[in-house]
N, C-alpha and C positions, 0 to 999 in steps of 0.2 A: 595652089593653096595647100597649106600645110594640115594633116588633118591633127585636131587635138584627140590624146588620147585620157579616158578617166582617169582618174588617178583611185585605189583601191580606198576603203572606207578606215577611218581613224576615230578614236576618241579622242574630246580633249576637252579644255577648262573653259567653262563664259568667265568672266568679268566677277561674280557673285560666289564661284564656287560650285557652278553645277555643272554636269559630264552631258557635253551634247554627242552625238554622232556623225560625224559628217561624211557623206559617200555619195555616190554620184544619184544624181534621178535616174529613172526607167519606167519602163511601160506599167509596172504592179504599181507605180506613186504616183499613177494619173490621178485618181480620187482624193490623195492625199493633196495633193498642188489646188485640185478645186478648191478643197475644204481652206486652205490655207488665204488663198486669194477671196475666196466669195464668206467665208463663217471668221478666219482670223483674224480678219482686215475692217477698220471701220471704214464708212463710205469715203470719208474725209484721205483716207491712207490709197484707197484706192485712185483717189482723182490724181494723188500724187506719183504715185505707182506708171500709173496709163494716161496720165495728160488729162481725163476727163472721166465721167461716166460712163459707165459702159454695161450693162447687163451682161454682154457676150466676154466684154475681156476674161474675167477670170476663167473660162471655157478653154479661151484662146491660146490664154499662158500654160493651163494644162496641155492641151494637143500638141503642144509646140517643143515643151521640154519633156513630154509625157510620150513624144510620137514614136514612129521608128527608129533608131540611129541617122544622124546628120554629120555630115563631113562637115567639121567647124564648128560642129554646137558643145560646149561643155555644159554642161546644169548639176549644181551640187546641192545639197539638201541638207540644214542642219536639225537633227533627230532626237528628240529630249523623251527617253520608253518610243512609245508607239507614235508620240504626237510628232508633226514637220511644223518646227519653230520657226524658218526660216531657209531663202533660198537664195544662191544669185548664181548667174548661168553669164558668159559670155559667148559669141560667135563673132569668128571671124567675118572680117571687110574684103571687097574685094580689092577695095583701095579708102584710105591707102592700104599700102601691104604692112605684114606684120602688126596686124592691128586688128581689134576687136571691142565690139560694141556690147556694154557693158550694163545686167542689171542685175536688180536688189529688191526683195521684199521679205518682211518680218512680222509675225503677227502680232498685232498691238500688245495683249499682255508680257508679251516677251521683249518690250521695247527696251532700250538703256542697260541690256544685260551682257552688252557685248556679243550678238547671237551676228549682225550683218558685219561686224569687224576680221572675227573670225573666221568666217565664210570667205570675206576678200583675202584673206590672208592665206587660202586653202587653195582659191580658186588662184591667184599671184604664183603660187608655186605649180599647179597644174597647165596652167597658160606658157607659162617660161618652159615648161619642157617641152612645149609643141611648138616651142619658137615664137610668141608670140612675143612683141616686143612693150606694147602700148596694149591700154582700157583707154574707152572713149565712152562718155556717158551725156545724155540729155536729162536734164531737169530742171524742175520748176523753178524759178526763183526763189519761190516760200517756202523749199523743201530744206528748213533750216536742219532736220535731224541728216539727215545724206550727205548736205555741205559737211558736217561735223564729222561725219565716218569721215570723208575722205582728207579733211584737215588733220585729225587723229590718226592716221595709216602709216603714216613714215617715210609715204615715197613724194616727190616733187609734184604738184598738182599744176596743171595749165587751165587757167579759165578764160575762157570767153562767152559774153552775155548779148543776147539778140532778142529781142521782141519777145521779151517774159520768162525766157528760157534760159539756162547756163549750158554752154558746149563742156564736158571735162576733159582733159587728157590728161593721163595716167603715164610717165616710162615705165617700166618694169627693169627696172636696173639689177642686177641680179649681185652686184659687189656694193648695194646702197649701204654704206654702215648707221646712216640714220635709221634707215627701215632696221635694220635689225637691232639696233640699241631699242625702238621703239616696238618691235615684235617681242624682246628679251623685258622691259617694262609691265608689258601689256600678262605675260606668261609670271613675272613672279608676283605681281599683284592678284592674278587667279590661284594661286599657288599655297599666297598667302591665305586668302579666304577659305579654301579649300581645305587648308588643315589647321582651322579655329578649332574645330569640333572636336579634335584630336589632341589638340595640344594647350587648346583654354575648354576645356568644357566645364559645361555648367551643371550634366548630370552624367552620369557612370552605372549601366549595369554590368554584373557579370553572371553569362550565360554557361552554366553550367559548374555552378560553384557546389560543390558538394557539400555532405555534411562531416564528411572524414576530414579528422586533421590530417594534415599534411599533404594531400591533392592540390594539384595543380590551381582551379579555381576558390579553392576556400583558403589556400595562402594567400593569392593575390586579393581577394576581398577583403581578408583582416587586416592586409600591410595598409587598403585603402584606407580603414576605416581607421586603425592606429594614427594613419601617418598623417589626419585630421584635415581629410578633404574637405573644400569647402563649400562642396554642394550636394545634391542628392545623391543619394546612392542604392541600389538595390539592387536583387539576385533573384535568377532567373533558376526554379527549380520543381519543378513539379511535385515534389513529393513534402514538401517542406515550405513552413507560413514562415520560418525564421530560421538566421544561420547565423552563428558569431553572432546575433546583435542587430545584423541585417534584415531587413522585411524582405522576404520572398513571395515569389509569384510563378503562378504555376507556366507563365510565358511572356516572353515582349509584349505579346498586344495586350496581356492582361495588367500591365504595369500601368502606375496611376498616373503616370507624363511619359514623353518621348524621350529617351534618353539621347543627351548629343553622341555619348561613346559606347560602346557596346565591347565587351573583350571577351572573345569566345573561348570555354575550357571545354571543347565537348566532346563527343569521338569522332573520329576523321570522318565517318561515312553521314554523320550529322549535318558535316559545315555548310553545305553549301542550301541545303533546308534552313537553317538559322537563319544563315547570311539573309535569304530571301525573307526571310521573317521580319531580319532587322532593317531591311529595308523597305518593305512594304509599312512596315510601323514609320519610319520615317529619321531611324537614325542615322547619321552623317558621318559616322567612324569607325572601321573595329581594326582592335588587334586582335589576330587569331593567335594563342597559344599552341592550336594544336600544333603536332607535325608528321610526317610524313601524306600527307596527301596526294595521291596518283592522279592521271591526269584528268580524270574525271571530274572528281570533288574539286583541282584545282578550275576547270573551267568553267562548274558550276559555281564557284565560288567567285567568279571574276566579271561571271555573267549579271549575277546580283548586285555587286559594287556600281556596274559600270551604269547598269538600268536604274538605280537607285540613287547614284552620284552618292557614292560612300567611299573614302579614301580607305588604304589599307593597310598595313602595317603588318608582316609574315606573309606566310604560316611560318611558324615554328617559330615565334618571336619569345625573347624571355619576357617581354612586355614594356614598360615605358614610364616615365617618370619626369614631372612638373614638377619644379620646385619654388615658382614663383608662390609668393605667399596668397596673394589672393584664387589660390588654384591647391595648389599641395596634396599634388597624387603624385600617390606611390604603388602605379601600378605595374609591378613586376616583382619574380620572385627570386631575382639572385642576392647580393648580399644585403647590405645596408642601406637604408636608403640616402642618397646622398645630401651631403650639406648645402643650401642656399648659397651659390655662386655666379659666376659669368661667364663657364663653358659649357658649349654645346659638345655632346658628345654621341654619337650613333654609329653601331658596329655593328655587321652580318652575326657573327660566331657570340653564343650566350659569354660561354666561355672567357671571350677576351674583354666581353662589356663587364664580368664580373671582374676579370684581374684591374682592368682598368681604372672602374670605380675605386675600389682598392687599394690601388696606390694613388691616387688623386684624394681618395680623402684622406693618410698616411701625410701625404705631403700637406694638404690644408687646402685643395685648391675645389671650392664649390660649385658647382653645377646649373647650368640653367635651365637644361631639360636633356635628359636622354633616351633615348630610342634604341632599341635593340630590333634591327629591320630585318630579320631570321632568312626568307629564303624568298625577300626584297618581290614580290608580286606589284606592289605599285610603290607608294611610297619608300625613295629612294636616296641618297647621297642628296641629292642634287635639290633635291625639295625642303631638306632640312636646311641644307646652305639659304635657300631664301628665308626661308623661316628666321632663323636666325639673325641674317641680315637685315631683317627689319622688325624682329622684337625688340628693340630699344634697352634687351639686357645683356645680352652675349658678344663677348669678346675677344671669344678664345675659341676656334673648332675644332674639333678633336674626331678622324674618322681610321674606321679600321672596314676595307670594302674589300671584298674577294672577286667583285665582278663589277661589270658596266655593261647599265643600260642603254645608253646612249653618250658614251664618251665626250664627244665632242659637244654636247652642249653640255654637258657637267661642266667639261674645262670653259666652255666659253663662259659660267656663270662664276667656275670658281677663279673667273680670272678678272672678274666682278668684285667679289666679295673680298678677295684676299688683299685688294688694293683698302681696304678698312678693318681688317682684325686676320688675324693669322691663322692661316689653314692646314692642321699638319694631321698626315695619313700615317697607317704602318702599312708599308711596301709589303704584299704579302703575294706568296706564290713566285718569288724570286728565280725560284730553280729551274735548271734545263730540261727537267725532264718531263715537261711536256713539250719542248721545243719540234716542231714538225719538221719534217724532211725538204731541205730547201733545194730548188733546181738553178737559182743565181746566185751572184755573190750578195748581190742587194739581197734576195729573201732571209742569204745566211747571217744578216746582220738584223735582221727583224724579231729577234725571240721576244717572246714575253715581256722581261724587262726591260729589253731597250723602249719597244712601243709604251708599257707604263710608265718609262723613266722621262720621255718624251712628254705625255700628257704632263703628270705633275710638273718639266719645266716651266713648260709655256703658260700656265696655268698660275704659278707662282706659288706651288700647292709645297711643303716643305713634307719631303718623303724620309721617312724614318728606317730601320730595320729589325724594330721590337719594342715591346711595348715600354720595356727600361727605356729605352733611348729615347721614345715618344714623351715620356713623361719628364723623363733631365731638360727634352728641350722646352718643355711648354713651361719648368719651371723659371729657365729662363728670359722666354717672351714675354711671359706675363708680367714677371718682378723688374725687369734689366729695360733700359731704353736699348737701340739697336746699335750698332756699333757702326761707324762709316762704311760705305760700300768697299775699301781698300782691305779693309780686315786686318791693320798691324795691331800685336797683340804685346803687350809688356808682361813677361812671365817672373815673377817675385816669389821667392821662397827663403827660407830660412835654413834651408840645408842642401846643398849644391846637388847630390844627386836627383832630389826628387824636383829640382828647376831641370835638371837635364830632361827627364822623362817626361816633363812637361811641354818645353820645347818638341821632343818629339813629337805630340801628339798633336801638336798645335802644328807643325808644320805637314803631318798625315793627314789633317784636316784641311789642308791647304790655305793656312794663316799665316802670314808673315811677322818675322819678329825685326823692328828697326832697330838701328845704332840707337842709343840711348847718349846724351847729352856726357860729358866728363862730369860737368859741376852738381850733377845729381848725388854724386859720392859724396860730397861733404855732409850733407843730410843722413851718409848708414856708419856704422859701427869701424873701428881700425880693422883692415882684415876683409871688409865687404868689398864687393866684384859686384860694379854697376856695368860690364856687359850682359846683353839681354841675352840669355835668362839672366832675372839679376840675383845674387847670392848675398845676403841681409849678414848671414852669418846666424849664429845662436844666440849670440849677445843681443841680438836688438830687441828693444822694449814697445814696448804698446807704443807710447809718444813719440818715438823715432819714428816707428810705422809706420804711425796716421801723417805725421808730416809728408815724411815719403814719398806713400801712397797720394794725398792734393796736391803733393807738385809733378805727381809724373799724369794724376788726371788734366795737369793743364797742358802738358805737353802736344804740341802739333801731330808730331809723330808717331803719337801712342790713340789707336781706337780703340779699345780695350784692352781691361788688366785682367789676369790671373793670376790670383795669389793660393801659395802653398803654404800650407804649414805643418811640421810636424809636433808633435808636444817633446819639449828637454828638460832637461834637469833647470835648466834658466830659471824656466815660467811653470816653477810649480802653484803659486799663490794665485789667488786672482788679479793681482794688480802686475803679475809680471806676467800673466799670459798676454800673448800677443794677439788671439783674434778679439781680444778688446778692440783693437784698429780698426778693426772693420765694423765690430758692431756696435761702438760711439759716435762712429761716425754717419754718413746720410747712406741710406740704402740706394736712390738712385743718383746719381753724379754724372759728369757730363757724357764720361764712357760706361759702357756696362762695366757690371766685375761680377767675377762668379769666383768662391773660394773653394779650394781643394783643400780638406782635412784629413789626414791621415789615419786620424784615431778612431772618424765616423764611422759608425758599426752599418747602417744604411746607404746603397746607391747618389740618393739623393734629400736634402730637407732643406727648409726653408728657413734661416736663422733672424729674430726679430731685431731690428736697428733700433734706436734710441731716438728715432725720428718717429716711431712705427712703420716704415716699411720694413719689407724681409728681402733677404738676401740670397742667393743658393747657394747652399754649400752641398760639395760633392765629394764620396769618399775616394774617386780615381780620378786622375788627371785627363785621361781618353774621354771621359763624358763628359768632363767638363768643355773642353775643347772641340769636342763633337757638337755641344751644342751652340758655342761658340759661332762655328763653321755655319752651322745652317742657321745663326743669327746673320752672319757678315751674308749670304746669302741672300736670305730674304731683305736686307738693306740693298743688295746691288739689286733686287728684280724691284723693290718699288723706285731706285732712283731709274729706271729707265721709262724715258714717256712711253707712254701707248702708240704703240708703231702701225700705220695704216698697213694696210695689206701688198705684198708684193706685186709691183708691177710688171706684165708681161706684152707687149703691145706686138699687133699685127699675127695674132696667133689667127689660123686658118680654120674654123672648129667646124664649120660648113662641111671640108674636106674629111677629114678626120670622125666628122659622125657620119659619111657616105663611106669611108674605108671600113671604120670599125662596122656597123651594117653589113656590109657585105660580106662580111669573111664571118660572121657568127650565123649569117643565117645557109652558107656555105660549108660553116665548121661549127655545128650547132651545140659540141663539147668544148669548143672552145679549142687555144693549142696555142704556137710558137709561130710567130708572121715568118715568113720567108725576108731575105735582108732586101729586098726590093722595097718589099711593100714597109719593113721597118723605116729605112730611109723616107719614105715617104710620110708616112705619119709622124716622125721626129722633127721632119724638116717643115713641116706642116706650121708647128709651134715655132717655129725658130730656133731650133736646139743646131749647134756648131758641127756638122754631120763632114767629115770629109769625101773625098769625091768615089763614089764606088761603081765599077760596071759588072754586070753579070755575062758571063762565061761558060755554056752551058757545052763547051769542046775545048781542045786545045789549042784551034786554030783562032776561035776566040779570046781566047786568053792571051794567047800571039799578041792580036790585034788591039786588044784591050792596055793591055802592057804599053807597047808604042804609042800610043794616043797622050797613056797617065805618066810615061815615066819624065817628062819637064816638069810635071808639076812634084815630082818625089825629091824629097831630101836626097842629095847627091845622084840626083838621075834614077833613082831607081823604085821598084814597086813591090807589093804583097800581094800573095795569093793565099786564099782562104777557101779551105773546100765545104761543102755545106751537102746537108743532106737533112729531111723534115724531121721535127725532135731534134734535132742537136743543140747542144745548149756550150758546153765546156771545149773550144777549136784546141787549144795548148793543148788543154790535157790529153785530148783525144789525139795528138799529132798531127791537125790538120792547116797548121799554118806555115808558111813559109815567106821571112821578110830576106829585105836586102836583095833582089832579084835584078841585076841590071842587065843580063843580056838575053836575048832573045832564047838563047838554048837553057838559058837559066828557069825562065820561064816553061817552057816544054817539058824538060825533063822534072820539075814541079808538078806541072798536070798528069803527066804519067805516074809519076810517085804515088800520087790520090786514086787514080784509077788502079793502080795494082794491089793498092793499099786497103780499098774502100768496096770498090770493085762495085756492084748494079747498083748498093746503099748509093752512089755518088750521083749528085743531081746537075751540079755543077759547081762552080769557082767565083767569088766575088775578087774580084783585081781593084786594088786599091794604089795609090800613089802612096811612099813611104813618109811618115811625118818625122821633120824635123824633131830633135830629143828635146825634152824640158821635164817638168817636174808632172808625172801619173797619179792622176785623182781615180777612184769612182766616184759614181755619182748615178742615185736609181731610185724607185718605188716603188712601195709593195702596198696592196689593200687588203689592210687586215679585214675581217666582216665583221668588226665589232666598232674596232678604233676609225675604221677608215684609212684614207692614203696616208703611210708614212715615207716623208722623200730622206735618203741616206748621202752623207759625202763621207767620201772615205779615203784613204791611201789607198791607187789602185796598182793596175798590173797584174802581174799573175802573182804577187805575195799579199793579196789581197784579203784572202780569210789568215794568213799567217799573221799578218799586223795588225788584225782587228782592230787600227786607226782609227774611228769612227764617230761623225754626228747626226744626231737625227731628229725628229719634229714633224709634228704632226700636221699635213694640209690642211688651209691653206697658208701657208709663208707668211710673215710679215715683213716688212723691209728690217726690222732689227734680227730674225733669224737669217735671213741671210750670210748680215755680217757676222752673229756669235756661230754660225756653224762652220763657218772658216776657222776662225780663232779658239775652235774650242780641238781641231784636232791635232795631236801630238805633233805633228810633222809641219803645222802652220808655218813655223820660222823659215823652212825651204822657200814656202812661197813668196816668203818677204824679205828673201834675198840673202839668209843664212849662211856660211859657211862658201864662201865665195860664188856663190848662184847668183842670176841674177833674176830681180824679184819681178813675178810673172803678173798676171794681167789680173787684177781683183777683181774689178767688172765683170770679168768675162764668166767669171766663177758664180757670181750669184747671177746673173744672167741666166744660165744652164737650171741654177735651183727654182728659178720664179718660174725658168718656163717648165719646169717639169713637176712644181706645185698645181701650177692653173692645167698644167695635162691630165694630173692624175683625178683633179677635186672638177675636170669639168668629165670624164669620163671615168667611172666608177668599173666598163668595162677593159680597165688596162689594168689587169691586177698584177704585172710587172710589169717595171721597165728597167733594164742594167745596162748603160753606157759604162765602158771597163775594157780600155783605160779614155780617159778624158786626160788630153796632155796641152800642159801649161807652156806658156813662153810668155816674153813680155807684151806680146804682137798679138796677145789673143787666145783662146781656147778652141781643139779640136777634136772630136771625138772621132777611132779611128775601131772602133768595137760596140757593137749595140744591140740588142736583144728584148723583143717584145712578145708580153704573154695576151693573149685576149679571152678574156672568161666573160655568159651574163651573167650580167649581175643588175637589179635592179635602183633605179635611180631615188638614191637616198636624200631628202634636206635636212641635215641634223637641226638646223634652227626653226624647223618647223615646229608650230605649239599641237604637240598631242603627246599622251598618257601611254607611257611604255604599256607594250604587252611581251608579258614575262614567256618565255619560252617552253614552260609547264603546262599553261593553259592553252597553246594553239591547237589546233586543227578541234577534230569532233569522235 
């Protein structure tokens, strides 16, 4: 019998918006579990509970999940302050196996809040990692509220009904994509509620608003009060009945209502005194302005939100801003406050939310709410993407993040959201020089960028590299319909060179420009070059334009236009300027079009059409087509369906968590497996391992040799010397291929020992592989992102080609196949340059199974197969290397409330 172990305590959201606690039971929650069962419970909940009356049950269910430690009993607890809202505990059966008998209780006021949903959803993930496969539960017939949890849960339910009773069976599927579409529902609906208070409230103090102008809390009071909030308002100030205008009070609890948001201006060593103030009063939100807080202030600060169910917003936030009309705060102090719009906008750095606002109101594009999430304690990326996803105003997302909470469910939401309104980030922190010291060729391919450039793929999240660029593209997502997924782009100008420079940038972009029709020429001026770029000439008129331009938009082979213009002597008048064409004509038409103006003194603006849409016109030809580029982009990631998760069948995971066990509580720092035990956990998964024996003499090696060399490419074999820590055999000089005869062999192993001398442990003898075309292929687990799996050009020029694709676990069947096709050297595989084209299967076969290895064992924080050699007959890896670190077992899809890495410990 398998024993379950606790799983450590979490916060996270009911159903209404409030922070329960959930941790396991113990001996100290005996009293608590009475009180729960015999004072929470009506008698009526009770008979449901325990089948009948009982005076003793509530006793019984205390002793039982209150007792000693039990091999097989899990009991979790969910925790609202002091009070236990609810519980549900499973123990295992002795049969069947893998299986476990399942219950639930919630104290009646706490019902319909989401508190037993939760709990299952906690206990689901703590059960799976003890092996449990199945929940089995009895219940009443009548117990209409319990049928409904496990209706609502997401996973397959089996019923059977016997004399009054319901039998349940539960799988615990662990790749249910319903359970988790309906876990991902369940969490942005609490998400939602959770930040009403923050982002519709109804009343606003600010705690610590001075009477000095220009302080931090009496700027952001006055912006409120200017910027004509539409509810109450009031300032927190001891020493003052009025400020600006404002009624002040000498504290929160002295205030004449609760306010829903609270925004702290107070001194650091204040905050977390407030915070408890404003929670004990009963407020539901704050932004903290301040900033620098040590870790103290931060975990007393985190401690109060979490006991109070108060979202958070900073520290160090410039502050936040609504611009729905029935709401109209403006609470924050950087520039302007912005115009009533449709983008959501939230950034770490004050700084770049100020530039940001800035040039989005410059361009004209208005705001639906933004956040400045200073140094992100709760309230994060990932919460505003819901938010926004279901205010019914925002259409546009605008993020600038410096860090991640929790990665992978960010992506898994923003890979939600983006399939309805466009997500675009500034890629920030791009550079190497934080890049760590990598000990494989897989780690040396995991910098920073790669793993953030991986999330925003998969994610569909459109990644920028500055806030100019950020803004040229959202001017045109917002204004431009999308261009085909193929990206062919028709480049028009009126003066040949700046159609060439244009093509350039459009083809640095990675846009293709098509043939263009012959019969188009009749439509431009004597002298016009309708090859794309097409060249108009000087001469041409507004009317020739516009014709032009509707018949090259009806063209098949044109997805979008880019048109240039420079100003000539031509079209000095208004009726002979030529961006007349563009803007008499309709702003959006079947392709996008974005105009390039020469004479634009600004990066980018939005020019009005005679329809009333706008258009974008940009002063360089690079951004325009920049943005082009990550339009045609975002077109090719929404035409691809939603790809089910990669499949890896007959994976051995029984074995592989007795290997990995063994060798960490062996090698309790962890280290580098010896190539024994690598082949065995590789081949475990089903990874294409070739045949290896160990050799630990020469006479071995002899012997070893003669066994392998029919199965080696022209009869012969490799020797590999091996010693613990080694990681790089080339570069160290300890390989030797091509070995066919017996003395070849021998003087090999003597080479190693004069070479290597006591370091030598022994010799892995391998059979020689047939040549074909050398991949890597490996994973590294970041402690942020998680497993990232790498395909790459391999060999020994393997960090010299930096070939490379990468993606973050778990796989889906459509990464598989873009990670082939997306690396330089693809064409090899598919039979380029008189090759012949190798085994594609075999290729994502290796990626799935070494997705489901990394994302079912968090302790393989490497693995580098290098080289992985292609042939049409299949793949074989003939090189492999495993790291084993603990690390504890992480579900990013699990619902709970990041804690920020400022406020741990005590």
């Amino acid at each position: 019998m398998s024993t379950v172990r606790s799983p450590g305590g979490a916060e996270a959201l009911l159903a209404d918006g409030t922070t329960v606690e959930i941790r396991p039971l113990g001996p100290d929650d005996h009293g608590a579990v009475l009180g729960l069962h015999a004072d929470g419970m009506s008698e009526e909940s009770r008979r449901m509970r325990f089948f009948g009356v009982s005076r003793n049950a509530p006793r019984q269910a205390a002793d039982r999940l209150c007792g000693p430690p039990r091999t097989g009993l899990l009991a979790l607890g969910a925790w609202a302050g002091e009070e236990l809202v609810g519980e549900a505990d499973c123990e295992l059966l002795d049969e069947p196996p893998d299986t476990a008998e399942l219950a639930l209780a919630v104290a009646d006021r706490w019902h319909h809040r989401g508190v037993a949903t939760l709990l299952l959803e906690h206990l689901v993930h703590a059960a799976r990692a003890a092996g449990v496969r199945f929940f089995e539960a009895d219940t009443l017939g009548g117990n209409h509220a319990v049928h409904q949890v496990f209706a609502d849960l997401g996973l397959p339910v089996e019923r059977r009904y016997a004399h009054g009773e319901l039998r349940v069976r539960v799988p615990l599927d662990e790749n249910d994509e319903r359970y988790r579409s309906a876990v991902d529902e369940r969490g942005r609906s609490a998400d939602v509620a959770s930040l009403a208070a923050l982002l519709r409230p109804a009343s606003v103090a600010v705690v610590g608003a001075s009477r000095r102008e220009g302080s931090v809390g009496r700027t952001v009071l006055t912006r409120i009060r200017r910027g004509g909030f539409a509810g109450a308002l009031w300032a927190v100030n001891p020493h003052a009945d009025e400020i600006g205008g404002v009624p002040a009070y000498p504290s929160v609890a002295a205030l004449p209502a609760v306010p829903d948001l609270a925004l702290l201006a107070v001194p650091v060593g204040a905050v977390p005194g407030v915070a408890e103030e404003c929670g004990a009063a009963g407020v539901r939100a704050l932004v903290v302005l301040t900033s620098g807080l040590g870790a103290q202030e931060a975990r007393g600060l985190m401690r109060a939100c979490r006991r109070h169910s108060m979202r958070l917003v900073g520290p160090n936030s410039l502050g936040m801003a609504q611009t729905d009309p029935a709401v109209r705060l403006d609470a924050e102090f950087g520039g302007a406050f912005p115009r009533p719009g449709t983008a959501g906008v939230a950034v770490q750095s004050g700084g770049v939310g100020i530039a940001l606002l800035s040039r989005l109101a410059w361009l004209g594009i208005g705001v639906s709410s933004f956040v400045s999430l200073g140094d992100k304690y709760d309230v994060s990326g990932n919460d505003l993407l819901q938010w926004w996803e279901s205010d019914d105003r925002t259409d546009l997302a605008l993020l600038h993040l410096e860090s991640f909470g929790s990665p992978r469910a960010f992506g898994r939401t923003a890979r939600r959201v983006t399939r309805s309104i466009p997500v675009l980030t500034v890629d920030a922190g791009r550079s190497t020089a934080g890049r760590r010291g990598a000990a494989s060729h897989t780690a040396a391919a995991a910098t920073p960028t790669v793993t953030r450039e991986a999330l925003f793929r998969q994610a569909g999240i459109t990644a920028t590299r500055s806030i100019d660029e950020l803004v040229e593209t959202a001017a045109l997502l917002r204004a431009q319909p999308l261009p085909a997924p193929r990206g062919a782009v028709a480049v028009v100008s009126n003066a040949g060179g700046i159609g060439v420079l244009a093509a350039d940038a459009c083809a640095e972009a990675g846009l293709g420009l098509p043939e263009l029709p012959a019969e188009l020429g009749k439509l431009l001026p004597p002298g016009a070059s309708v090859r794309n770029p097409v060249d108009t000439t000087a001469a041409i008129g507004p009317t020739e334009l516009a014709l032009f331009l509707r018949a090259l938009e009806r063209e098949p082979a044109v997805d979008a236009i880019l048109v240039c213009l420079v100003p000539t002597a031509l079209g000095t008048t208004p009726a002979q300027d030529p961006v007349r064409a563009l803007l008499e004509g309709p702003a959006r038409r079947r392709v996008p079009i974005a105009a390039v103006l020469l004479d634009q003194q600004v990066p980018v603006r939005y020019r009005t059409c005679a329809d009333g849409g706008v258009l974008p016109a940009y002063s360089d030809s690079v951004a325009a087509a920049r943005a082009l580029g990550h339009a045609r982009d975002r077109a090719r990631w929404l035409a691809e369906a939603p790809s089910a998760l990669a499949v890896a069948p007959d994976c051995d995971r029984r074995a592989v968590r007795s290997l990995v066990d063994g060798y960490l509580t062996a090698h309790p720092d962890g280290g580098w497996l010896d190539p024994l035990s690598t082949a065995d956990l590789l081949g475990a998964y089903g990874l294409p391992l070739t045949a290896s024996v160990w050799a630990h003499d020469e006479h071995m090696a002899v012997a070893a040799a003669d066994g392998l060399r029919p199965l080696g490419h022209e009869g012969k074999v490799a020797l590999k010397a091996y010693w613990p820590g080694q990681v790089h055999k080339s570069a160290l000089g300890a390989v030797r291929t091509g070995l066919g005869t017996e003395a070849e062999v021998r003087a090999a192993y003597r080479e190693f020992t004069e070479r290597f001398g006591t370091e030598l442990t022994g010799a892995v003898v391998q059979p020689m592989a047939a040549p074909g075309v050398e991949l890597l292929a490996g994973v590294v687990q970041d402690q942020v992102f998680g497993p990232l799996v790498v395909l790459g050009a391999g060999g020994t020029a393997a960090d010299v080609l930096a070939d490379r694709s990468a993606r973050l676990a778990p796989l889906s069947e459509h990464d598989l196949t873009a990670m082939v096709a997306e690396l330089r050297s693809a064409p090899l595989l598919s039979g380029a340059a008189g090759t012949p084209a190798v085994d594609l299967a075999a290729v994502r076969s290796v990626l799935a199974r070494l997705s489901r290895l990394a994302d079912d064992f968090p302790e393989l924080v490497e693995a580098d197969l290098n080289p992985v050699i292609l042939r049409p007959d299949g793949a074989v890896c003939v090189d492999t290397r495993v790291r084993l670190e603990r690390r504890p077992s992480f579900d990013p899809y699990l619902r709970r409330l990041r804690r920020p890495a400022a406020a741990e410990g005590e």
